[in-house]
PyMOL Python script that loads the backbone (N, CA, C, O; Angstrom):
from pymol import cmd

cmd.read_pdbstr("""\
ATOM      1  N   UNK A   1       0.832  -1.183   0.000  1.00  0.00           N
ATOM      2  CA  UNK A   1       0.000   0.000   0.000  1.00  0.00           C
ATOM      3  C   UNK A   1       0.872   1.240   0.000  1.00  0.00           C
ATOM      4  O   UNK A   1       1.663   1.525   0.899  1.00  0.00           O
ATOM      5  N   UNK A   2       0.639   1.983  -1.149  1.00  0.00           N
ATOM      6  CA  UNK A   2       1.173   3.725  -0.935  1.00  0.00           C
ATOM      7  C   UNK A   2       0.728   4.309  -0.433  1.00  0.00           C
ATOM      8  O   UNK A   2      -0.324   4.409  -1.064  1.00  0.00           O
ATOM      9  N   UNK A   3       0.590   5.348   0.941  1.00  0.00           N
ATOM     10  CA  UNK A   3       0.221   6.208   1.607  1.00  0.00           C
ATOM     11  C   UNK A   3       0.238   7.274   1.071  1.00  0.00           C
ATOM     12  O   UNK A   3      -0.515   8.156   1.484  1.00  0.00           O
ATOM     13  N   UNK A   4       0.920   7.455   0.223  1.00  0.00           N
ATOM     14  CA  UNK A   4       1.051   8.591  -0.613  1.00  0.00           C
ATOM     15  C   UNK A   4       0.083   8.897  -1.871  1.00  0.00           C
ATOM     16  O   UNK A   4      -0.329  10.010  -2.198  1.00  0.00           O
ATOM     17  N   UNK A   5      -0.167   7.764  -2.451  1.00  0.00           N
ATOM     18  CA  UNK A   5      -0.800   7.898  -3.567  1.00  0.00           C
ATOM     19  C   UNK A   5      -2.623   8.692  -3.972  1.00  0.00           C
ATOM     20  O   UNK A   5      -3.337   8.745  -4.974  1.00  0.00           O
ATOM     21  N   UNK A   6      -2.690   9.021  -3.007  1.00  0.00           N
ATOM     22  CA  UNK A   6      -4.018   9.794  -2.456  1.00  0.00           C
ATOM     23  C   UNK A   6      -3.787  11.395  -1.907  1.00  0.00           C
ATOM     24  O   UNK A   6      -4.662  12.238  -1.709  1.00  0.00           O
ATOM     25  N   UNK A   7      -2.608  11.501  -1.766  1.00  0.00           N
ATOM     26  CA  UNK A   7      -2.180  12.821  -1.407  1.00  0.00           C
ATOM     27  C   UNK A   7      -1.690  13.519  -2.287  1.00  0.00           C
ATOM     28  O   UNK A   7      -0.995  13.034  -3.180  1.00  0.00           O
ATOM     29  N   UNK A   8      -1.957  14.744  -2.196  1.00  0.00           N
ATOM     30  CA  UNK A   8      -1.723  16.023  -2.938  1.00  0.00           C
ATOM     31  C   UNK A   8      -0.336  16.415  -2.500  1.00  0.00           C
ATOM     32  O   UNK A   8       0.160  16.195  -1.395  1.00  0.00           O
ATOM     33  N   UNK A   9       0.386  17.215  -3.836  1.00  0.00           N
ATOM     34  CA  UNK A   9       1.816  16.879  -3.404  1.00  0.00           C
ATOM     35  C   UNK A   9       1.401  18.310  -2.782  1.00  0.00           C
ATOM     36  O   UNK A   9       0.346  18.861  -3.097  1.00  0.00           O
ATOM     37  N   UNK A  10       2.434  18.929  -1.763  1.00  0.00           N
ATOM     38  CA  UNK A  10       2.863  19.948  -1.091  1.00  0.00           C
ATOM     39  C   UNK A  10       4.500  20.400  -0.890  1.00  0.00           C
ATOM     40  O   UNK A  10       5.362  19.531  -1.026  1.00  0.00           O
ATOM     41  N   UNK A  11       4.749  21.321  -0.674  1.00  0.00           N
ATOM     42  CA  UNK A  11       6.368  22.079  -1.186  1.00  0.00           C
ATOM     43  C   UNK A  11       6.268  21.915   0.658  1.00  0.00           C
ATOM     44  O   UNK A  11       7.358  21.448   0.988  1.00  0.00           O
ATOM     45  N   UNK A  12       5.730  22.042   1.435  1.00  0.00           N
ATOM     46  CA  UNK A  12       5.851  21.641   2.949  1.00  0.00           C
ATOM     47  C   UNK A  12       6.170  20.161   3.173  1.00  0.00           C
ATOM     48  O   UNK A  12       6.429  19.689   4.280  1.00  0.00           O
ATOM     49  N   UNK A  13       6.132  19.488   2.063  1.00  0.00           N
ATOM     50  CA  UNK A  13       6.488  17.908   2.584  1.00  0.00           C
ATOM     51  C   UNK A  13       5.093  16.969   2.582  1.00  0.00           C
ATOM     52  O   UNK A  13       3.889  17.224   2.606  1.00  0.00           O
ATOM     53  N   UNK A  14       6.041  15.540   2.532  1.00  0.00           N
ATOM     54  CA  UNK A  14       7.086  15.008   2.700  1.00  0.00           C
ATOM     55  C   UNK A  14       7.517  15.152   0.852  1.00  0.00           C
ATOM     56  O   UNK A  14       6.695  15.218  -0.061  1.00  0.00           O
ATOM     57  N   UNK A  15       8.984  15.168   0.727  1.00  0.00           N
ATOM     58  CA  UNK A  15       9.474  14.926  -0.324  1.00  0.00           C
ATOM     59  C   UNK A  15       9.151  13.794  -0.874  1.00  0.00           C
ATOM     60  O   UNK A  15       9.166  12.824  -0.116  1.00  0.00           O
ATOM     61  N   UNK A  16       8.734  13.537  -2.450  1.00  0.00           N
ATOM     62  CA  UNK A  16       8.722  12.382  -3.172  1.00  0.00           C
ATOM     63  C   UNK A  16      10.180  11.379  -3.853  1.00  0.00           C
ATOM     64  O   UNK A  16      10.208  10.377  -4.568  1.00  0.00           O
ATOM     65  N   UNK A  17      11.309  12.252  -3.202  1.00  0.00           N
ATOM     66  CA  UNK A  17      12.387  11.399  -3.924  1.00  0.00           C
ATOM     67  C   UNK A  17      13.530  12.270  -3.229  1.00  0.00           C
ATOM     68  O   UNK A  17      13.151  13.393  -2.897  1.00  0.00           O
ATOM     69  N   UNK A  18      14.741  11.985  -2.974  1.00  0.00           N
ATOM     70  CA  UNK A  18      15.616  12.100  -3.134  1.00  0.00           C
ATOM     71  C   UNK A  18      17.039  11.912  -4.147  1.00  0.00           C
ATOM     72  O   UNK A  18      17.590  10.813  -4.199  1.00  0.00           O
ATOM     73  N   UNK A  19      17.552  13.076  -4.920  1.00  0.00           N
ATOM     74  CA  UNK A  19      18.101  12.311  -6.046  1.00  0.00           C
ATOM     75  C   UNK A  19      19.691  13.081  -5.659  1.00  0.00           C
ATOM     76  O   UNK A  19      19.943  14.199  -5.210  1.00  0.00           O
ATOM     77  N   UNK A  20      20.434  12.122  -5.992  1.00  0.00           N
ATOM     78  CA  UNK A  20      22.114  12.663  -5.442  1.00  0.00           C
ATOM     79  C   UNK A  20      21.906  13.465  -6.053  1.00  0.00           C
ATOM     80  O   UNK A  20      20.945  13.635  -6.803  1.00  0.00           O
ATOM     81  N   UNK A  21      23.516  14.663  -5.668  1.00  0.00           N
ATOM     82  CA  UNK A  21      23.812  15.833  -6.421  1.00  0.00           C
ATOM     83  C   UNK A  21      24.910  16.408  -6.651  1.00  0.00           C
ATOM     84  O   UNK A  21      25.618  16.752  -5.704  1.00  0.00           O
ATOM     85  N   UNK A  22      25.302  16.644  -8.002  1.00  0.00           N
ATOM     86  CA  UNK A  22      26.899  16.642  -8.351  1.00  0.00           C
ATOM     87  C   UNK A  22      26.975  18.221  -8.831  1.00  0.00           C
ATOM     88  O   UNK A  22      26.562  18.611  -9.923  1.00  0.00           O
ATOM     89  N   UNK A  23      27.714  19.254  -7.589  1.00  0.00           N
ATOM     90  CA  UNK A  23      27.609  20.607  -7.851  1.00  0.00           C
ATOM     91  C   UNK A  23      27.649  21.197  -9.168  1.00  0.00           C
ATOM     92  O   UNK A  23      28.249  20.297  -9.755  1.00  0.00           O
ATOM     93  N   UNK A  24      27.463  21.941  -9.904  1.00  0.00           N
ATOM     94  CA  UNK A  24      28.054  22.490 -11.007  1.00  0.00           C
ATOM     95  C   UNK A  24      27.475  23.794 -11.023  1.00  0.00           C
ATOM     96  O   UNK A  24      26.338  24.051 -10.626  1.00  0.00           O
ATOM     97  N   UNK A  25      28.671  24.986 -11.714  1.00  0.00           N
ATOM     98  CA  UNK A  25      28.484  26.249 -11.781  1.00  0.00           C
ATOM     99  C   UNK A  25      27.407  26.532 -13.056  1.00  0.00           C
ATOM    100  O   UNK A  25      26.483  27.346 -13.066  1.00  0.00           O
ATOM    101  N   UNK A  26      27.717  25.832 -13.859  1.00  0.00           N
ATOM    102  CA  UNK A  26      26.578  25.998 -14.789  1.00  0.00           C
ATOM    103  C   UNK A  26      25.026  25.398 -15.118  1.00  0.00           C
ATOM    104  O   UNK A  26      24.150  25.817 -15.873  1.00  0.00           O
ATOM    105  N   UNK A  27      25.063  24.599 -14.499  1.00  0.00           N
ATOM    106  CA  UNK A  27      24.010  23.697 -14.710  1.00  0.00           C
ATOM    107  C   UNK A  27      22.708  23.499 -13.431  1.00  0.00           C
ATOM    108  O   UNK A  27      22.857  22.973 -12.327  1.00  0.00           O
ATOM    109  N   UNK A  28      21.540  24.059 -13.963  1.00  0.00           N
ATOM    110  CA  UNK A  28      20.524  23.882 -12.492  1.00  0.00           C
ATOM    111  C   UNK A  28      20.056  22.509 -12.238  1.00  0.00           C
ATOM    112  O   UNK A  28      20.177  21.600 -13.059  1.00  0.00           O
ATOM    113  N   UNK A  29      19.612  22.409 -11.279  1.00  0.00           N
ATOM    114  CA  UNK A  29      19.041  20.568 -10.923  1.00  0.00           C
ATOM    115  C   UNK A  29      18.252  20.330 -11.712  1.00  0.00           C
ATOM    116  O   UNK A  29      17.671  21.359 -12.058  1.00  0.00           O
ATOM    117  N   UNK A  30      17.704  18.946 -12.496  1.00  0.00           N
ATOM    118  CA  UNK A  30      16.810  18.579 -13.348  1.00  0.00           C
ATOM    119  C   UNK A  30      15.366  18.846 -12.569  1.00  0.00           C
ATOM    120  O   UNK A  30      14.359  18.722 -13.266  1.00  0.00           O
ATOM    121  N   UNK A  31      15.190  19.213 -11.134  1.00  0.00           N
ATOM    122  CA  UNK A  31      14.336  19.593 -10.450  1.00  0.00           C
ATOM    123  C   UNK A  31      14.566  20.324  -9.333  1.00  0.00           C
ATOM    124  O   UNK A  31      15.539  20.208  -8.588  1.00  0.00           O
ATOM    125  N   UNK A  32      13.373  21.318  -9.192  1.00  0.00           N
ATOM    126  CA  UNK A  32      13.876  22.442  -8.091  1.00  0.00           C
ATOM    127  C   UNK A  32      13.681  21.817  -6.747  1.00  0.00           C
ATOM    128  O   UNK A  32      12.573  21.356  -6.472  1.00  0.00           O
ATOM    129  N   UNK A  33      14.718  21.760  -5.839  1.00  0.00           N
ATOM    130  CA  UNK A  33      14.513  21.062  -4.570  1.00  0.00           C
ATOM    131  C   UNK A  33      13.691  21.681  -3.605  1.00  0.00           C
ATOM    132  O   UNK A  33      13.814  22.905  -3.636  1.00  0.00           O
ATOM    133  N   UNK A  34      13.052  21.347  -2.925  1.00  0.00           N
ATOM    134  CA  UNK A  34      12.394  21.771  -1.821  1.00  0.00           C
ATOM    135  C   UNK A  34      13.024  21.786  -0.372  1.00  0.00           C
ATOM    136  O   UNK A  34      12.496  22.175   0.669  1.00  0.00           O
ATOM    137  N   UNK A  35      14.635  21.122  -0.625  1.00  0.00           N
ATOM    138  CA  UNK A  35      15.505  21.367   0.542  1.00  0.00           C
ATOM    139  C   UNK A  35      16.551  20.011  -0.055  1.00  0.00           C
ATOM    140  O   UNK A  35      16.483  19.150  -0.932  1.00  0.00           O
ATOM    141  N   UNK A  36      17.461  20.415   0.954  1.00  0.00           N
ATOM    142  CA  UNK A  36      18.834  19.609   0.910  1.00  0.00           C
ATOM    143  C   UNK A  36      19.396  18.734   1.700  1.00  0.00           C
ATOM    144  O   UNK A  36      19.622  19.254   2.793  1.00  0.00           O
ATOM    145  N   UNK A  37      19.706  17.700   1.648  1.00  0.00           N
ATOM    146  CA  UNK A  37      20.352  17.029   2.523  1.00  0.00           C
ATOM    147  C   UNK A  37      21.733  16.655   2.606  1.00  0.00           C
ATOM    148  O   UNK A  37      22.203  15.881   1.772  1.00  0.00           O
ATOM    149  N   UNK A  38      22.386  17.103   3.480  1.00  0.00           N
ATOM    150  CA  UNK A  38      23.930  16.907   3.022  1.00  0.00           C
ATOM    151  C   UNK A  38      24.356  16.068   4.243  1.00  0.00           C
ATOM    152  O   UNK A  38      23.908  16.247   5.376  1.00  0.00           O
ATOM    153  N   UNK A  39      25.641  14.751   3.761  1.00  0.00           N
ATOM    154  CA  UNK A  39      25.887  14.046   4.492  1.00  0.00           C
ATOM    155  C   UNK A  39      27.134  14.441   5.085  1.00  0.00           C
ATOM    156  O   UNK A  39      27.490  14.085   6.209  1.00  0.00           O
ATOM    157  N   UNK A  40      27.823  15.214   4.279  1.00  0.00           N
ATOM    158  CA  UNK A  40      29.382  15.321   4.976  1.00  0.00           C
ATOM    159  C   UNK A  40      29.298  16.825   5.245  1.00  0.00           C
ATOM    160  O   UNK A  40      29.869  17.499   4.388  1.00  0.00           O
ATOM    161  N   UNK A  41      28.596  17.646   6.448  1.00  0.00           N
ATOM    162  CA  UNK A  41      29.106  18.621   6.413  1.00  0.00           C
ATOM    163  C   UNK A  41      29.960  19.640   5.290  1.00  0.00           C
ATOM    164  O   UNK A  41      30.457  19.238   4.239  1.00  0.00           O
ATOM    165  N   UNK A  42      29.983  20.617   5.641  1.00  0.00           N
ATOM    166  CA  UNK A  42      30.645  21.996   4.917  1.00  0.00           C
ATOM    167  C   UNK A  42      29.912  23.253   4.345  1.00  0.00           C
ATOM    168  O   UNK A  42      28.699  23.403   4.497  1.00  0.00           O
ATOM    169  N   UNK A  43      30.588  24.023   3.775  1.00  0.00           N
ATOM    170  CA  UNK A  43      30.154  24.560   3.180  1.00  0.00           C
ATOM    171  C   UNK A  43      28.942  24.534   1.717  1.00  0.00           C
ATOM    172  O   UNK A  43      29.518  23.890   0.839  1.00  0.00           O
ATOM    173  N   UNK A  44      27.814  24.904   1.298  1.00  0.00           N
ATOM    174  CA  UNK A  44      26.902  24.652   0.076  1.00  0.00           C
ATOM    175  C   UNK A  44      27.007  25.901  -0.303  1.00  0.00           C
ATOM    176  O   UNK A  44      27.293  26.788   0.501  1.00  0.00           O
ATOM    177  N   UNK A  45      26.879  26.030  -1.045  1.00  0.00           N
ATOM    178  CA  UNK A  45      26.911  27.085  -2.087  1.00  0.00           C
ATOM    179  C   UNK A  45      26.024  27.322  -3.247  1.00  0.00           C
ATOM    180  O   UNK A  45      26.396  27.042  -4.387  1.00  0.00           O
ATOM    181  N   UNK A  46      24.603  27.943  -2.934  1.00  0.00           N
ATOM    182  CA  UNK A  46      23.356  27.627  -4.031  1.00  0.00           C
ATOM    183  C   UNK A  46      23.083  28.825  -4.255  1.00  0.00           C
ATOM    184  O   UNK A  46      23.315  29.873  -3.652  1.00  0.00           O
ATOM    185  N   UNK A  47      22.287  28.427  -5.682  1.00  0.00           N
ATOM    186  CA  UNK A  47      21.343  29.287  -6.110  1.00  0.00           C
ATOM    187  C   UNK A  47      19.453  29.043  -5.978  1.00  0.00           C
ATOM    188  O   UNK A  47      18.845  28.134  -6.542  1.00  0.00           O
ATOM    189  N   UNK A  48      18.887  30.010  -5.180  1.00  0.00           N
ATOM    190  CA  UNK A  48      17.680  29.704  -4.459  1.00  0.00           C
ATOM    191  C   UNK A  48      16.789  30.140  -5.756  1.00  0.00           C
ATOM    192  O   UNK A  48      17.027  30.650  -6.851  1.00  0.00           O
ATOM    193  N   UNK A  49      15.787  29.731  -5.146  1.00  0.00           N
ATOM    194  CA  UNK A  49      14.624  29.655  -6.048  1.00  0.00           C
ATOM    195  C   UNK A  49      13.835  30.917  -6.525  1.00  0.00           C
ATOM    196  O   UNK A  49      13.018  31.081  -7.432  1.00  0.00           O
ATOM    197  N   UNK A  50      14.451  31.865  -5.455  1.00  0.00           N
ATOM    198  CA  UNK A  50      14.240  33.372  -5.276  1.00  0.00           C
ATOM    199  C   UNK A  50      15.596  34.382  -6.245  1.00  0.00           C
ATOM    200  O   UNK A  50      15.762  35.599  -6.333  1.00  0.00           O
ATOM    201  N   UNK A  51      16.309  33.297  -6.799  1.00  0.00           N
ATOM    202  CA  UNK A  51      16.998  34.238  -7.400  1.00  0.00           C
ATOM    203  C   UNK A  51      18.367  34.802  -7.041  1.00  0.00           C
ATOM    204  O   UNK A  51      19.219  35.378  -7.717  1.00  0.00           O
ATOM    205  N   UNK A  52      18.290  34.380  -5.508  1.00  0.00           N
ATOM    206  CA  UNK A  52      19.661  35.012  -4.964  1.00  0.00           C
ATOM    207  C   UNK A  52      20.814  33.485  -5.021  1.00  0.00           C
ATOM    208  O   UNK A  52      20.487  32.316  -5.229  1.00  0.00           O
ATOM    209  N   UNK A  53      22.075  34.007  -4.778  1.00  0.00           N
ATOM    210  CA  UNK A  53      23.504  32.686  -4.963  1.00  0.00           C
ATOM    211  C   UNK A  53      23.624  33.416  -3.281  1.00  0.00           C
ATOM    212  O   UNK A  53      23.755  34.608  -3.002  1.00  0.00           O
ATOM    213  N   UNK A  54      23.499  31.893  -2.079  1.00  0.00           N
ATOM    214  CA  UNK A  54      24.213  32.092  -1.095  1.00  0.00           C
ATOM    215  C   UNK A  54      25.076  30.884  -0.711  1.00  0.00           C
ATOM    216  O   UNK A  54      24.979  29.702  -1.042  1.00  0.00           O
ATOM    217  N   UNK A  55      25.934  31.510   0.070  1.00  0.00           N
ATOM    218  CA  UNK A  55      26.589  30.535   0.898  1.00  0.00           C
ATOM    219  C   UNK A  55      26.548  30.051   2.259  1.00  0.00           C
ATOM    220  O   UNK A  55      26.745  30.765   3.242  1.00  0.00           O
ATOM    221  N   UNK A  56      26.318  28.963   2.282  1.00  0.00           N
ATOM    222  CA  UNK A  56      25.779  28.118   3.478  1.00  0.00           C
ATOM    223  C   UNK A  56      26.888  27.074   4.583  1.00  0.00           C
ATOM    224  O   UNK A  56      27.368  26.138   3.945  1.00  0.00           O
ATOM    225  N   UNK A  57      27.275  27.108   5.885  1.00  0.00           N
ATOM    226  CA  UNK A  57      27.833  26.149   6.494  1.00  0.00           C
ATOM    227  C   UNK A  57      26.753  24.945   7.029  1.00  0.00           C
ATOM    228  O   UNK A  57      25.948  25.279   7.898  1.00  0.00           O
ATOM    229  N   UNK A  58      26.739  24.154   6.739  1.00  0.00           N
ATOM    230  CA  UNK A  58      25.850  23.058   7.153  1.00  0.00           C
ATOM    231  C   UNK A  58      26.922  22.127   8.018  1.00  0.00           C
ATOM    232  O   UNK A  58      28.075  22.093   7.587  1.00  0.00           O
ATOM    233  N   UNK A  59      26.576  21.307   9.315  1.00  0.00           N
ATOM    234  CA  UNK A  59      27.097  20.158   9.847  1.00  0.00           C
ATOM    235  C   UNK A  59      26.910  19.103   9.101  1.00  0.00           C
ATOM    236  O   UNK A  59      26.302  19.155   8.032  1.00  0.00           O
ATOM    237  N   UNK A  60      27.435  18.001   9.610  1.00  0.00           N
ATOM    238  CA  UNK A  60      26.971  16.357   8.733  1.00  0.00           C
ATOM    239  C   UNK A  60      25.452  16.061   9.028  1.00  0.00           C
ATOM    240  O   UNK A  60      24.861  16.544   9.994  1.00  0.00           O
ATOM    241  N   UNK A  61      25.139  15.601   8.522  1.00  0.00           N
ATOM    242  CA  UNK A  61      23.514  15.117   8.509  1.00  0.00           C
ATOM    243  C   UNK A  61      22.607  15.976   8.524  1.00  0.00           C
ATOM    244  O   UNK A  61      21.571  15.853   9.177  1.00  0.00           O
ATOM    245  N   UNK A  62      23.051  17.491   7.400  1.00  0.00           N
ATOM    246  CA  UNK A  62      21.700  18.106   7.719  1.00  0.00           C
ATOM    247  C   UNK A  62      20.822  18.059   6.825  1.00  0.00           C
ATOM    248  O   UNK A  62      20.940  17.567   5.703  1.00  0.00           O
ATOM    249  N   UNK A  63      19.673  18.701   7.406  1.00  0.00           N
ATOM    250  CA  UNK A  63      18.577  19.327   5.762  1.00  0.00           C
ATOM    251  C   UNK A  63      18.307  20.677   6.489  1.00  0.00           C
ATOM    252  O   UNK A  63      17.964  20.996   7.627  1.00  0.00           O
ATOM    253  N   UNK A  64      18.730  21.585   4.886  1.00  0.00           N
ATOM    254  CA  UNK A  64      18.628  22.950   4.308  1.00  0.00           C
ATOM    255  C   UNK A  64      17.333  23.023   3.935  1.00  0.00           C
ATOM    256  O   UNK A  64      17.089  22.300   2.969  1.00  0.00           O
ATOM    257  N   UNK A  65      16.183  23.791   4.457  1.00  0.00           N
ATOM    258  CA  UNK A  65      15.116  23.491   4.045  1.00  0.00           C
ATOM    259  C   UNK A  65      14.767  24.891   3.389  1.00  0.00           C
ATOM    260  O   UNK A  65      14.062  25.788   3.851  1.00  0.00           O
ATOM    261  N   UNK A  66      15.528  24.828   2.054  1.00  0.00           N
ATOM    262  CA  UNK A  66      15.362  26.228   1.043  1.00  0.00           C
ATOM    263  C   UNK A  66      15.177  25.837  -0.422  1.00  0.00           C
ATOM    264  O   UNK A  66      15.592  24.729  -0.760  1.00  0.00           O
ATOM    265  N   UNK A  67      14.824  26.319  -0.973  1.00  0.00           N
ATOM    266  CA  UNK A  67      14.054  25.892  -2.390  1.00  0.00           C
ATOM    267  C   UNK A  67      15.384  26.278  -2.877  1.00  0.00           C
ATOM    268  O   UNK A  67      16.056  27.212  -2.441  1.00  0.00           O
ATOM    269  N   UNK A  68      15.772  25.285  -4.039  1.00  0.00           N
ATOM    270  CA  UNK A  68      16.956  25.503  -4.252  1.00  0.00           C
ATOM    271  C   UNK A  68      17.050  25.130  -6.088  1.00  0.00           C
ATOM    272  O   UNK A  68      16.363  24.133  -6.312  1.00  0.00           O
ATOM    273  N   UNK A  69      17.632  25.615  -7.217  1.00  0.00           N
ATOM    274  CA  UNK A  69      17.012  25.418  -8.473  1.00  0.00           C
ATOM    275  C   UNK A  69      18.695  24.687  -8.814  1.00  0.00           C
ATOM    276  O   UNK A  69      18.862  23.835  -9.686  1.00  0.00           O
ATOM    277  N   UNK A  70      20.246  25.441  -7.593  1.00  0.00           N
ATOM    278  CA  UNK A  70      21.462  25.111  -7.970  1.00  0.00           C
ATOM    279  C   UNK A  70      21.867  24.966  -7.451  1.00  0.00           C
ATOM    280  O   UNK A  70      21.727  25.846  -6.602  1.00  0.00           O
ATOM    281  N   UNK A  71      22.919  23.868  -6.999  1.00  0.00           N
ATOM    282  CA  UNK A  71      24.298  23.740  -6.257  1.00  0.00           C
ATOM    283  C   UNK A  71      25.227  24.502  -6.759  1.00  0.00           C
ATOM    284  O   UNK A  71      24.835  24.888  -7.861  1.00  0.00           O
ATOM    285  N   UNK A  72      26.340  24.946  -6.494  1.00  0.00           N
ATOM    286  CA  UNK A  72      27.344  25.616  -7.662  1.00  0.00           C
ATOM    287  C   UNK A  72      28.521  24.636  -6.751  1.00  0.00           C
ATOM    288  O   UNK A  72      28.411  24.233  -5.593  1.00  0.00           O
ATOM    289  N   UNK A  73      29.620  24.433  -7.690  1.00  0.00           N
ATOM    290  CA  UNK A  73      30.764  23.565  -7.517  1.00  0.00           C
ATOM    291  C   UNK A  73      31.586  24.658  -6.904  1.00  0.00           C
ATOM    292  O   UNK A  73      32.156  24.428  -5.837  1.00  0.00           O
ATOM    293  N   UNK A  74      31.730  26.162  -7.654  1.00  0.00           N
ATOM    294  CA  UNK A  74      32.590  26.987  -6.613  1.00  0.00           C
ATOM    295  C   UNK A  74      31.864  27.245  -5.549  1.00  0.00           C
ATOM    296  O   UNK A  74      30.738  27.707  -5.360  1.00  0.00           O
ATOM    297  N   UNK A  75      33.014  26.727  -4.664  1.00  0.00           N
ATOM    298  CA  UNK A  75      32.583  27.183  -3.132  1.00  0.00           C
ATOM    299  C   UNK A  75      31.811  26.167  -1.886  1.00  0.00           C
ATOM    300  O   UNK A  75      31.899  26.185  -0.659  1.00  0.00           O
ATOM    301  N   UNK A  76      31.253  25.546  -2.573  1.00  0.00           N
ATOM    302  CA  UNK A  76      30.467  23.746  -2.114  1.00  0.00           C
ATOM    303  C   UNK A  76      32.103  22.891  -1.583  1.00  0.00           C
ATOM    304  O   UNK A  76      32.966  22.462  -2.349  1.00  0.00           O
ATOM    305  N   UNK A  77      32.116  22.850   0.010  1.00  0.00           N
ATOM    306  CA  UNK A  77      32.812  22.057  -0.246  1.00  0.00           C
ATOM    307  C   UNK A  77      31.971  20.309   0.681  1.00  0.00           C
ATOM    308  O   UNK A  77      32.305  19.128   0.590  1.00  0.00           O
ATOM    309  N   UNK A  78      31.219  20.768   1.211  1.00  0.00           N
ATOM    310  CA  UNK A  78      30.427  19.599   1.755  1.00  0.00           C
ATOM    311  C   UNK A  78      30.376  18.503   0.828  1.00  0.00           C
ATOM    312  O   UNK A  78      30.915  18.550  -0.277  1.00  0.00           O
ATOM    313  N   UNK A  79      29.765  17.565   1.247  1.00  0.00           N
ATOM    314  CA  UNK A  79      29.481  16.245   0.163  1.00  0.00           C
ATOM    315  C   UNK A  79      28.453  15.200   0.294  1.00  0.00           C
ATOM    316  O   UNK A  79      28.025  15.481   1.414  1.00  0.00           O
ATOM    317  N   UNK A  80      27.946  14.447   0.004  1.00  0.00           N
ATOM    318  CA  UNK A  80      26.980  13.754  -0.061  1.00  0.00           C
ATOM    319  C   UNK A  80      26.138  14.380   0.295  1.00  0.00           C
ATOM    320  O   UNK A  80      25.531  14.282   1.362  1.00  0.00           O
ATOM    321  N   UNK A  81      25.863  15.678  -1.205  1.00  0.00           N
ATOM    322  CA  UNK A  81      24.761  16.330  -1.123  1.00  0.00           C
ATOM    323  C   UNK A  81      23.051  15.651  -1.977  1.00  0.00           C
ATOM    324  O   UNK A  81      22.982  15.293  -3.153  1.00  0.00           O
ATOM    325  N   UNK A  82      22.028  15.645  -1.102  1.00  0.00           N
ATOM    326  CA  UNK A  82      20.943  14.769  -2.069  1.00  0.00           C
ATOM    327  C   UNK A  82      20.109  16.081  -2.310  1.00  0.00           C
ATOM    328  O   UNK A  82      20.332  17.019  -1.545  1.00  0.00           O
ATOM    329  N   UNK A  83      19.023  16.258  -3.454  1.00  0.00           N
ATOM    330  CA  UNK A  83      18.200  17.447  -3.319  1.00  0.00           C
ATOM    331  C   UNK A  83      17.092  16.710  -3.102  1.00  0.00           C
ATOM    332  O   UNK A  83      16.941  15.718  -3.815  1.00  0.00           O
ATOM    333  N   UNK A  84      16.177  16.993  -2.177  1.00  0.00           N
ATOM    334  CA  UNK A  84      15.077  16.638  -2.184  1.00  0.00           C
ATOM    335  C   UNK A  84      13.580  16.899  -2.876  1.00  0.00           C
ATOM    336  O   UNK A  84      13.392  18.108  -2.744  1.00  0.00           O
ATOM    337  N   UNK A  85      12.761  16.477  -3.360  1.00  0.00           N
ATOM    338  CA  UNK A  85      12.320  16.952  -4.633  1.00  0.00           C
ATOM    339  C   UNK A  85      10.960  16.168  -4.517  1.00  0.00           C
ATOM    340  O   UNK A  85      10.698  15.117  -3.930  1.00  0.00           O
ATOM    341  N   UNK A  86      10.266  16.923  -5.182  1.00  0.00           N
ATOM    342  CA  UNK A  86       8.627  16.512  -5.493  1.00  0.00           C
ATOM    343  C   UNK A  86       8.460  16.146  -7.066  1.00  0.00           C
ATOM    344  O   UNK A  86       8.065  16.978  -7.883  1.00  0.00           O
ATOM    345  N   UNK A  87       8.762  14.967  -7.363  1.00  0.00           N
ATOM    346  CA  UNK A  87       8.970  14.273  -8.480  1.00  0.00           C
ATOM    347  C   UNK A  87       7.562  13.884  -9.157  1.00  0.00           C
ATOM    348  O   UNK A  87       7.538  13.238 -10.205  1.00  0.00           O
TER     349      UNK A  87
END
""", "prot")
cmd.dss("prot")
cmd.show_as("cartoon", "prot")
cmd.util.cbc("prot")
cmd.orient("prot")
């Protein structure tokens, strides 16, 4: 049984997928995240959904819960970043 499959998606959650994420300065996510999860601590470095490029310190195991359209490779040095996403 899907619990999900009766529900209306919402940008408040729960996410429908998590998909890894490999920074790049040029290139936006194949979907706009609804937040981030990063496994190795550091620095992120995005472009939000609002338009602005910030830079972020995150610990290990967090979620960034900011609409996010980019990772950028300059400046990202965290890692096992996933975007979370309403697929």
């Amino acid at each position: 049984m899907n619990p999900f499959s009766s529900q209306a998606r919402s940008i408040a959650g729960p996410a429908t997928d998590a998909l890894p994420v490999t920074p790049d300065d040029g290139t936006d996510l194949a979907d706009v995240a609804i937040a981030l999860y990063v496994e190795t601590g550091g620095v992120v470095a995005i472009d939000t959904v609002g338009g602005q490029t910030r830079t972020v310190e995150v610990a290990d195991f967090s979620i960034l819960p900011v609409g996010v359209r980019r990772v950028r490779a300059t400046g990202t040095t965290a890692t096992g970043i996933h975007a979370l996403v309403l697929a």
